[in-house]
N, C-alpha and C positions, 0 to 999 in steps of 0.2 A: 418162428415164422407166424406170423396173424396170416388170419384169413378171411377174407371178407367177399361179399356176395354182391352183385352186380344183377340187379334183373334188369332185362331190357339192354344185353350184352351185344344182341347186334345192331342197336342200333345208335346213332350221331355221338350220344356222350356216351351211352354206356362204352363202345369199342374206345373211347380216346378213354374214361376214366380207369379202362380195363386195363390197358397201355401204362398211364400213370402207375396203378397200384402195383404192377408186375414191375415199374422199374424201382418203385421202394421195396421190394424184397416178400411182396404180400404173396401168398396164394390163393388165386382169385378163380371163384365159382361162379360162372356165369349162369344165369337164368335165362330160358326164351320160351316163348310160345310154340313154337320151333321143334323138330324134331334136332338131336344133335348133330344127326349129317347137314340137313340144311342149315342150322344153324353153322356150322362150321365152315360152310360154301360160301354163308354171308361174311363172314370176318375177314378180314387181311391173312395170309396163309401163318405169318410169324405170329401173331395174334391168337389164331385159332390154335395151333398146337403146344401154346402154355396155359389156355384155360380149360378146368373141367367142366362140360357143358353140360348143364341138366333141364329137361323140360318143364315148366310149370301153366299151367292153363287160366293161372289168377284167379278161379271162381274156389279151389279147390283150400281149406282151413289145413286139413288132415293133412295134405302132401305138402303144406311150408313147413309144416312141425314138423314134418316129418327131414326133409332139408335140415332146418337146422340144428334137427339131432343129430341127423349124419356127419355133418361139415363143423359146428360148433362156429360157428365167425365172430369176428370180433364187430364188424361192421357191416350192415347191410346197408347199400342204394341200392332205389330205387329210381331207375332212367326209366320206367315202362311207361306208354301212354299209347292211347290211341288217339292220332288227327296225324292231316294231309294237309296241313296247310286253312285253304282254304274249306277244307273236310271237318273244319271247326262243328259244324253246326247239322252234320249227317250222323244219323244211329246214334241220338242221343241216350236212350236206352242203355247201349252195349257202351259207350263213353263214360257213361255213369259208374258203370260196374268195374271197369279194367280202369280210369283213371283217379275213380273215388273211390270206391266200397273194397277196391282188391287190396288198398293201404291200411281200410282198418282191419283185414285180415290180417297182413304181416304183422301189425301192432300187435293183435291180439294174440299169433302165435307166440311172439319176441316173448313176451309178458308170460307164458305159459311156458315155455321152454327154457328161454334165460333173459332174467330182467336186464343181463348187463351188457348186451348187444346194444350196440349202437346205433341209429338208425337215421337218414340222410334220404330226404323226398327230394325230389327234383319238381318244383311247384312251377306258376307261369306268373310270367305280367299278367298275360288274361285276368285274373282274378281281380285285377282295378278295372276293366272295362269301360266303363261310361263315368269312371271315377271325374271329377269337376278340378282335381287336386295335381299340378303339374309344376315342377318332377315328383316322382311319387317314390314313398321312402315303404319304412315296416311300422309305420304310425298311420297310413293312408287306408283311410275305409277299405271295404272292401267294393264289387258293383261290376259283379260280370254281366255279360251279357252273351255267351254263348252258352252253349252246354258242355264246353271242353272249358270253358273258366270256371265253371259252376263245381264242374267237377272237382278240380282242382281244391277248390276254396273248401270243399267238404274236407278231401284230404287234409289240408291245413287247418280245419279243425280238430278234426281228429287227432290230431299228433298231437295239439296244445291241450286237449284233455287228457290222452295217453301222458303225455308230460306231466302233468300237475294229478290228476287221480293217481296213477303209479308212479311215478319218479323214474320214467323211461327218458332214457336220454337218444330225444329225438326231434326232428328239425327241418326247416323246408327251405331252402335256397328260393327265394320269387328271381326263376332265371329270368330276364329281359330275350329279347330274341338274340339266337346264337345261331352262327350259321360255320359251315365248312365243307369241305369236298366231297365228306359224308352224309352229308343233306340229303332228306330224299325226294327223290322225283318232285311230287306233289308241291312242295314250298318252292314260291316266286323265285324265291332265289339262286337256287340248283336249277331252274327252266330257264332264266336271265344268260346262266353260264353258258348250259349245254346248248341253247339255241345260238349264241353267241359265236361258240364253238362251232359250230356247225353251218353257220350262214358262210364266217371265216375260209373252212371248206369248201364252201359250195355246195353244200347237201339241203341247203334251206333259201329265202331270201326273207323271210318275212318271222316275227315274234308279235304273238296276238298277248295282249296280257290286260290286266285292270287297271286299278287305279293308278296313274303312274305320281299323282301328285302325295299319293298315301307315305307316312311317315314311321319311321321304325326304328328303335336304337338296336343296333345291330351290333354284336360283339363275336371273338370266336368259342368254337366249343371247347376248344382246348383251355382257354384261359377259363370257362367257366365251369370242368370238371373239376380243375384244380383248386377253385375256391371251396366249389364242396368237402373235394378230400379235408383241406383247410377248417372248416367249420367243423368236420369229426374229429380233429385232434385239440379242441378247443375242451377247457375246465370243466364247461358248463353249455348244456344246448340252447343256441337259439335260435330266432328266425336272422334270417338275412337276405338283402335285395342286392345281387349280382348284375349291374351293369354298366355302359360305358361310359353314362351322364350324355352322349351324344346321338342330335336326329340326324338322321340321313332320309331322303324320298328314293323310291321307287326308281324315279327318274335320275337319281343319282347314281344308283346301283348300276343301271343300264347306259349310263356315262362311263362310267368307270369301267365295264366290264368290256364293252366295245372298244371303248377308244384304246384299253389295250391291246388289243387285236386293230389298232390304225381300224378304224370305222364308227361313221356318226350312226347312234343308235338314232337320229332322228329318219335317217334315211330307212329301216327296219320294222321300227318298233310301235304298234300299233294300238291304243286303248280298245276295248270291246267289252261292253258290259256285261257278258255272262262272267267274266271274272272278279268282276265287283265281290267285294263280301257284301252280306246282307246288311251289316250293322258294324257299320267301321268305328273301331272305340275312335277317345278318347287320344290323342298325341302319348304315346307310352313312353314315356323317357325316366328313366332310373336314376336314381341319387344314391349311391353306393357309399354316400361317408362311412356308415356305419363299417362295413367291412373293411375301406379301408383304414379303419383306424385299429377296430378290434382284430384284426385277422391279417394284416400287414396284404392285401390281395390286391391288387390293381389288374387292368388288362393290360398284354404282351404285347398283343398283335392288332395292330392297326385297323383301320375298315377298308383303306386302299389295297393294303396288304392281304386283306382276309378277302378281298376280290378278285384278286390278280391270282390267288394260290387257289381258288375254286375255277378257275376260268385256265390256268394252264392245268389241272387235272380232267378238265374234261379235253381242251387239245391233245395232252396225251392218251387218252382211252381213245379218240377219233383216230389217233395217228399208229395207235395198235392194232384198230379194227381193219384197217383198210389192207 
């Protein structure tokens, strides 16, 4: 039985790719920031009681070495990151640390402990930002522009020198944006649903939100943990750009999510610019040849489909609560 290690186990991909590895047969050690009761509270209950949950505080060399003495894995992801969405660009500082510098910690443990761990970043679109380059592949400059892309792009260097200095085999998915019922709070999308959900109800009439003309290739997370798993079972590490090749607006999302629920989100849905991002990249749209051709990976699940299945999860949590 391998075993592989999931930091960032409660959270959007880490729980779906946690899921994945336990239905290939893996024994999977989740990592959180998290004490392991809370951590356990957050997961799905069937979830939580097949992984063993250990704390890590990302700042800390000594206690990942110390982890992968314990556990020995054959594969470590990395799901961790800190942003809210729009929280891109708040505690740059503590961004820096937990979504940059705490990668080249695990590199450096890997390398120290056992070179032959595998290792699997969860990186962003961010990192092409204000890129001029549309679709954008893993040949596309790089040109963030927040400090959650900045961060990111450190990570993805660091891996491609941990790669080439030691012969670590290690690698950074550029997810495109992914969404699902595990989305949190903070991102438009999970607010689009749950408001949605709720107007539906009758607990609301009104969604205040930003840009609504803003554009986003939107895929699910489940189709995108699986590409990762994918990318670790591969000869040889590389980068790879995970997404759907397709834009959808803001406005589309809120089409879709209402009109499933029988209502025009025109009648609702309100622009108001504290929601603006500061510095809206770039149209971020993903050219995924490369994976599909290397990696046989395509996406599963629709964008209709990936809105309708976040929008009856939050009907159902309203229809529990009451």
């Amino acid at each position: 039985m391998k075993t592989a290690i999931v930091n960032g186990v409660t959270g959007q991909d880490g729980s779906y790719l946690a899921e994945l590895l336990l239905d290939r047969g893996y024994r999977v050690v989740g990592l959180t920031r998290r004490s392991p009761n809370a951590a356990a509270r957050a997961l799905p209950l069937r979830l939580a009681e097949r992984v063993a949950l250990m704390t890590w505080a990302m700042r800390d060399t000594d206690a990942i070495e110390q982890i992968l003495e314990d556990f020995r894995p054959a594969e470590f992801y990395n799901c961790a990151a800190l942003s809210s969405g729009a929280g891109m660009y708040d505690d740059a500082v503590t961004i820096g640390e937990i979504n940059g510098v705490a990668v080249a910690r695990i590199l450096e443990a890997i390398r120290a402990v056992d070179a032959g761990v595998r290792f699997c970043q969860a990186s962003s679109s961010e990192v092409f930002g204000d890129t001029l380059e549309c679709p954008q592949t893993e040949a596309t400059p790089i040109a963030p522009r927040s400090p959650y892309g900045a961060a990111k792009c450190y990570a993805d260097f660091m891996i491609d020198i941990y790669r080439k200095r030691y012969g670590l085999f290690a690698c950074s998915a550029i997810l495109f944006n992914h969404e699902s019922p595990r989305r949190g709070e903070g991102f438009v999308t999970r607010r689009i649903a749950r408001e949605a959900a709720r107007i539906r109800h009758g607990h609301a009439t009104e969604l205040q939100i930003g840009n609504l003309s803003a554009q986003r290739d939107w895929g699910h997370a489940r189709d995108y943990v699986r590409a990762m798993f994918l990318m670790m079972q591969s000869a040889q590490p590389e980068d790879f750009v995970i997404s759907t090749g397709k834009l959808h607006s803001v406005a589309d999302f809120c089409e879709c999510a209402f009109g499933h629920l029988d209502l025009d989100y025109r009648e609702h849905v309100r622009e108001d610019a504290q929601y603006y991002r500061s510095a809206e990249p770039t149209p971020l749209l993903g050219d995924s040849t490369k994976a599909r051709r290397a990696l046989d990976w395509r996406p599963m699940i629709g964008f209709r489909e990936l809105v309708i299945e976040m929008v009856d999860a939050e009907m159902r949590a309203l229809a529990a609560a009451a």
